[in-house]
C-alpha positions in Angstrom: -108.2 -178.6 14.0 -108.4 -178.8 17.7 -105.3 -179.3 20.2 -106.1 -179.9 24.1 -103.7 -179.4 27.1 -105.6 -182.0 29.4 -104.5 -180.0 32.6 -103.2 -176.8 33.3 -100.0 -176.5 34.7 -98.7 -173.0 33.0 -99.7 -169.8 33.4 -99.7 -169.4 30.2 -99.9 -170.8 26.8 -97.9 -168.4 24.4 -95.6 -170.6 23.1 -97.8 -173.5 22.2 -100.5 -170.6 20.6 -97.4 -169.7 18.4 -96.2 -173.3 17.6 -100.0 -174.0 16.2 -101.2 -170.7 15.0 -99.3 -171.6 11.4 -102.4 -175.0 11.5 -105.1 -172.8 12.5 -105.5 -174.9 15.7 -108.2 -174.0 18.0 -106.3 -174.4 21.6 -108.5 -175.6 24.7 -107.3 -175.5 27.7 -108.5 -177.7 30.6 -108.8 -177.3 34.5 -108.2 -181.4 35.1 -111.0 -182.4 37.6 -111.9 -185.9 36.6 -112.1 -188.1 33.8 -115.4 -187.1 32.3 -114.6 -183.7 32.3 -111.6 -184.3 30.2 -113.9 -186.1 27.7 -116.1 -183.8 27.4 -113.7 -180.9 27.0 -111.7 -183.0 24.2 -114.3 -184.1 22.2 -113.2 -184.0 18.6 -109.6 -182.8 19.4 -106.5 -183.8 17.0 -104.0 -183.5 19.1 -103.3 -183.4 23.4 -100.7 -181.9 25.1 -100.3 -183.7 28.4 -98.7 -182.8 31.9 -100.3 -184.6 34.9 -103.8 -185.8 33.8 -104.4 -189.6 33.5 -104.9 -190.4 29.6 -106.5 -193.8 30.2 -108.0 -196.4 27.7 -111.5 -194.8 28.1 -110.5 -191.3 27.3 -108.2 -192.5 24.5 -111.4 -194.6 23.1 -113.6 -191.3 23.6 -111.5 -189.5 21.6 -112.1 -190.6 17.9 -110.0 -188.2 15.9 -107.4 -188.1 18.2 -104.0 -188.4 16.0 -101.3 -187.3 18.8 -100.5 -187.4 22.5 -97.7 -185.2 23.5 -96.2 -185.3 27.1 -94.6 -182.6 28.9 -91.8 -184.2 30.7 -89.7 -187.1 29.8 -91.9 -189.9 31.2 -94.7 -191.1 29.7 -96.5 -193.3 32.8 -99.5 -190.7 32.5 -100.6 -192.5 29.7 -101.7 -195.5 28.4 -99.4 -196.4 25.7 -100.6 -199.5 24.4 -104.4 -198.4 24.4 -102.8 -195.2 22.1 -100.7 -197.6 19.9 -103.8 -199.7 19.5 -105.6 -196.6 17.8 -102.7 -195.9 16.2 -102.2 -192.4 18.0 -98.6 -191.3 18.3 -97.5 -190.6 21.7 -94.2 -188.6 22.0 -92.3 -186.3 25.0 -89.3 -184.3 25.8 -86.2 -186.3 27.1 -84.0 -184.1 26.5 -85.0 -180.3 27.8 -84.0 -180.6 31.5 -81.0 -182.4 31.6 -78.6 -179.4 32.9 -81.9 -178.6 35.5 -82.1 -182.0 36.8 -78.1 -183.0 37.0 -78.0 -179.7 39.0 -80.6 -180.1 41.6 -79.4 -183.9 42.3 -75.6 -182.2 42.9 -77.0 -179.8 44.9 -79.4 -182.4 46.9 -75.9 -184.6 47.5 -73.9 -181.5 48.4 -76.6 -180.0 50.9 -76.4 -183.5 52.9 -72.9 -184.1 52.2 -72.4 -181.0 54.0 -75.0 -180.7 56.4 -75.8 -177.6 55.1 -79.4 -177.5 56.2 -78.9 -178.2 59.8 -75.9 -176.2 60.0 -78.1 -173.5 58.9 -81.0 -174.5 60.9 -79.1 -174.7 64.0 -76.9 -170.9 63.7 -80.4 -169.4 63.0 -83.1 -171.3 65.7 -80.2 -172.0 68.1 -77.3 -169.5 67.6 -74.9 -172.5 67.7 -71.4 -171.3 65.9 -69.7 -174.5 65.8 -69.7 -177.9 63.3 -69.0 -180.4 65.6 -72.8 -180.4 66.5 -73.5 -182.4 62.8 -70.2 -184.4 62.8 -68.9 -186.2 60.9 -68.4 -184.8 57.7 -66.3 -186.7 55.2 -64.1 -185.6 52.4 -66.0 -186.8 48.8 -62.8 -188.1 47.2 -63.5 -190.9 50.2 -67.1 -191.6 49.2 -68.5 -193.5 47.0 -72.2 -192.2 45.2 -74.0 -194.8 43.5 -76.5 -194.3 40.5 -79.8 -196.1 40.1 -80.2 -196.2 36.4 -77.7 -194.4 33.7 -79.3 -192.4 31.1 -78.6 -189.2 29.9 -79.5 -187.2 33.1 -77.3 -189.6 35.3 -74.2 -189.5 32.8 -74.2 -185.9 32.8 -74.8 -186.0 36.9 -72.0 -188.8 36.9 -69.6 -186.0 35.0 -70.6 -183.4 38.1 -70.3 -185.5 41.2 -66.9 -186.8 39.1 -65.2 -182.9 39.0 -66.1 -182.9 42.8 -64.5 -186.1 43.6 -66.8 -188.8 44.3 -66.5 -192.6 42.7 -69.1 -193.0 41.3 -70.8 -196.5 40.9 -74.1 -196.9 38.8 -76.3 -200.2 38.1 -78.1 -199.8 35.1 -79.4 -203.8 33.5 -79.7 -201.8 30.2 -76.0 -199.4 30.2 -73.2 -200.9 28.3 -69.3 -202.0 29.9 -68.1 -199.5 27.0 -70.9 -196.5 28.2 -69.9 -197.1 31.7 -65.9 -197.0 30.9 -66.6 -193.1 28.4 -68.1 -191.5 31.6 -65.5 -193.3 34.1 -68.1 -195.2 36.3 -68.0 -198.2 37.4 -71.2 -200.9 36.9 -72.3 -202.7 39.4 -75.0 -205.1 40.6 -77.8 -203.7 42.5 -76.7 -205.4 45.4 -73.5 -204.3 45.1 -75.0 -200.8 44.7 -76.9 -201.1 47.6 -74.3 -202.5 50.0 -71.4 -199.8 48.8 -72.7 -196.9 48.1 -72.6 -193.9 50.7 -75.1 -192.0 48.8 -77.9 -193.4 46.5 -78.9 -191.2 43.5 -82.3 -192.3 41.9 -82.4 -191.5 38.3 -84.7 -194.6 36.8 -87.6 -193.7 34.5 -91.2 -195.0 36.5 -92.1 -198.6 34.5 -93.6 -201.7 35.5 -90.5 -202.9 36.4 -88.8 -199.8 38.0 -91.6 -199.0 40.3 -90.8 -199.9 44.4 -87.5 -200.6 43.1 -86.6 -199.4 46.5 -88.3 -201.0 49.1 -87.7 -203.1 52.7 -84.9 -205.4 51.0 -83.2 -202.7 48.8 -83.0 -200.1 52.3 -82.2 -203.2 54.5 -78.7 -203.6 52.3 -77.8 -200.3 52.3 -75.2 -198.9 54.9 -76.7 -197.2 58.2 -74.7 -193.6 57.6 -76.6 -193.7 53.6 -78.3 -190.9 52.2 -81.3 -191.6 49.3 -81.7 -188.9 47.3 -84.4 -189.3 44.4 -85.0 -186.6 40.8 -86.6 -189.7 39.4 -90.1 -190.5 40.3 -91.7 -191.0 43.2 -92.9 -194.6 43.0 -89.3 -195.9 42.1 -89.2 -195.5 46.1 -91.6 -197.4 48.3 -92.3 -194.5 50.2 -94.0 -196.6 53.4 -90.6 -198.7 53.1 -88.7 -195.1 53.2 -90.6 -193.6 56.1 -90.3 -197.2 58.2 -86.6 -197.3 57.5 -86.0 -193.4 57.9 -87.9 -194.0 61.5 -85.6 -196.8 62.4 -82.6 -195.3 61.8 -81.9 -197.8 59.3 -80.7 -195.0 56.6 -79.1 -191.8 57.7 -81.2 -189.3 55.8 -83.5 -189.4 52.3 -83.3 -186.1 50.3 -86.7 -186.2 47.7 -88.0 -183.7 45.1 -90.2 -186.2 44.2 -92.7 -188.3 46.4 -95.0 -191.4 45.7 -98.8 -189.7 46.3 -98.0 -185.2 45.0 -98.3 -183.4 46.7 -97.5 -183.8 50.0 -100.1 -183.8 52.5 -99.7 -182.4 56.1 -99.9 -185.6 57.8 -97.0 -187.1 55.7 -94.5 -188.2 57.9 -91.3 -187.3 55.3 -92.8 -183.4 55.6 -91.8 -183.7 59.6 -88.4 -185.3 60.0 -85.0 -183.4 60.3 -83.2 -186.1 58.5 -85.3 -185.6 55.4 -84.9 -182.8 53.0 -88.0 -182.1 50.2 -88.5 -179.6 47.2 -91.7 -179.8 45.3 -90.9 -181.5 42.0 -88.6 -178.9 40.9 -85.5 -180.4 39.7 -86.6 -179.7 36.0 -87.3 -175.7 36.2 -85.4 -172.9 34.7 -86.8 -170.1 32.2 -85.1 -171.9 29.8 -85.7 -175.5 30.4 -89.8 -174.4 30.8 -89.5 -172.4 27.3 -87.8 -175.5 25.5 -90.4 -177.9 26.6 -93.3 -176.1 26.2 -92.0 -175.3 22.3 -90.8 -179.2 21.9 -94.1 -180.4 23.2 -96.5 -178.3 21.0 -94.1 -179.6 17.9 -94.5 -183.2 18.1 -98.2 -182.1 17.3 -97.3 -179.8 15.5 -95.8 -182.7 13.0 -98.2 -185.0 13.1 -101.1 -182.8 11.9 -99.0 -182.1 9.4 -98.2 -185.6 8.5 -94.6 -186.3 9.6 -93.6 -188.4 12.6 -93.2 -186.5 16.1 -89.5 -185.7 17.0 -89.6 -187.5 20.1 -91.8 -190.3 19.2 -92.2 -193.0 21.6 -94.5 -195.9 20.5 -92.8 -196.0 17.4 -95.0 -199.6 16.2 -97.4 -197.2 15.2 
């Protein structure tokens, strides 16, 4: 049998060796340049382990023994779902390996802008300025209110966090129930209402047909002038041409981002040059041990379907 990883993101492939070696799985790595390529390289494979590379309809089609897609990550808008349910291939992920990583890097995004921490820091060490009344104001957080876009399992356990801090937290999810809502101690809201009340915007959406631009002219036209918009989510939840505009115009006070529409950034963006904007590089998901648990729960879901079971985390389940 032979098991693919479509683009290499690791520096290594231990784990998944280990996960397969019990199949006798020949493991073929692949430095994603194009489409063909990948082809080429998968060419009688069983089974793909997938990070960033495109698995379209025509490499799906290409691949005629192909029984498993496996995603590294939690979203699964790198393939094409319907093409792989068509084939009956089972596409699966990892929802749940980065859930402490993420909740934690969307805290610390809030906390860094809540407090000004970056230009405090920026201006003691390129200025020598000791005082805080050069970033005033600063509020308390038991006086602001944090609103969640989307409430899954990454923004209940983010909702618990800004919680213990003291925020209100407000979240508009269409699919979240009254009774969810009520367990965690959030109160749902419309978008607009969102929009128009919250002092900080946490984006937490998975990236679907309807979630993309989610966030666009109308959405950062509503919100209040002294807002923040922080996204863990995905990139094209946020219009980012709608962002930069807005950011420009002082319509929003300041966008913290580990993710972007186009990764990575290029030099010429105009989010990589703004004070008001902080950026990390699509880290919210590392630790050792998040990277360890999704790299084992990734090779299993192929794992169990060469074997003939159902993946763990199966997503297309009208297979």
């Amino acid at each position: 049998m032979k098991v693919v990883i479509t683009d290499r993101t690791f520096e290594d492939y231990e784990i998944e060796k280990e996960v397969l070696e019990p199949l006798g799985c020949e493991l073929v790595v692949v430095d994603y340049t194009n489409e063909d390529d990948l082809i080429e390289a998968a060419k009688n494979a069983d089974g793909l382990l997938n990070a960033l590379a495109p698995v379209s309809d025509r490499v799906i089609q290409s691949i005629p023994e192909l029984k498993v897609i496996s995603r590294y990550g939690i979203g699964v808008d790198t393939i094409d779902i319907p093409a792989a349910t068509e084939r009956s291939i089972r596409v699966a992920n990892v929802p749940d390996y980065c859930i402490e990583e993420v909740s934690d890097h969307a805290l610390a995004l809030i906390m860094a802008f809540k407090r000004k921490i970056v230009q405090l820091n920026n201006n003691v060490k390129n200025y020598y300025t000791w005082s805080v009344f050069d970033e005033t104001p600063i509020r308390r957080s038991s006086s602001e209110k944090i609103g969640l876009i989307s409430f899954g399992n990454i923004a209940r356990v983010t909702a618990t966090k800004l919680k213990a801090v003291g925020f209100e937290v407000l979240a508009y999810d269409p699919y979240c129930s009254q009774e969810t809502a009520e367990e965690f101690g959030v109160r749902l809201v419309s978008k607009d209402e969102l929009l128009h009340e919250s002092d900080i915007i946490s984006v937490h959406a998975p990236l679907t047909k309807e979630t993309k631009h989610i966030i666009s002219d109308d959405e950062l036209d509503a919100m209040k002038a002294t807002a923040v918009l922080i996204n863990t989510g995905r990139g094209p939840i946020i219009e980012e041409k709608a962002l930069i505009k807005a950011l420009q115009n002082n319509q929003i006070a300041g966008a913290a981002l580990d993710v972007i529409e186009n990764e990575p950034i290029s030099g010429d963006n105009p989010l990589a040059h703004m004070d008001n904007v902080v950026l990390t590089p699509h880290a919210a998901f590392y630790s050792e041990e998040s990277v360890h648990e999704l790299k084992k729960k990734t090779a299993l879901n192929v794992y169990d379907v060469l074997q003939g079971k159902n993946p763990n985390y199966w997503v297309n389940k009208k297979v």
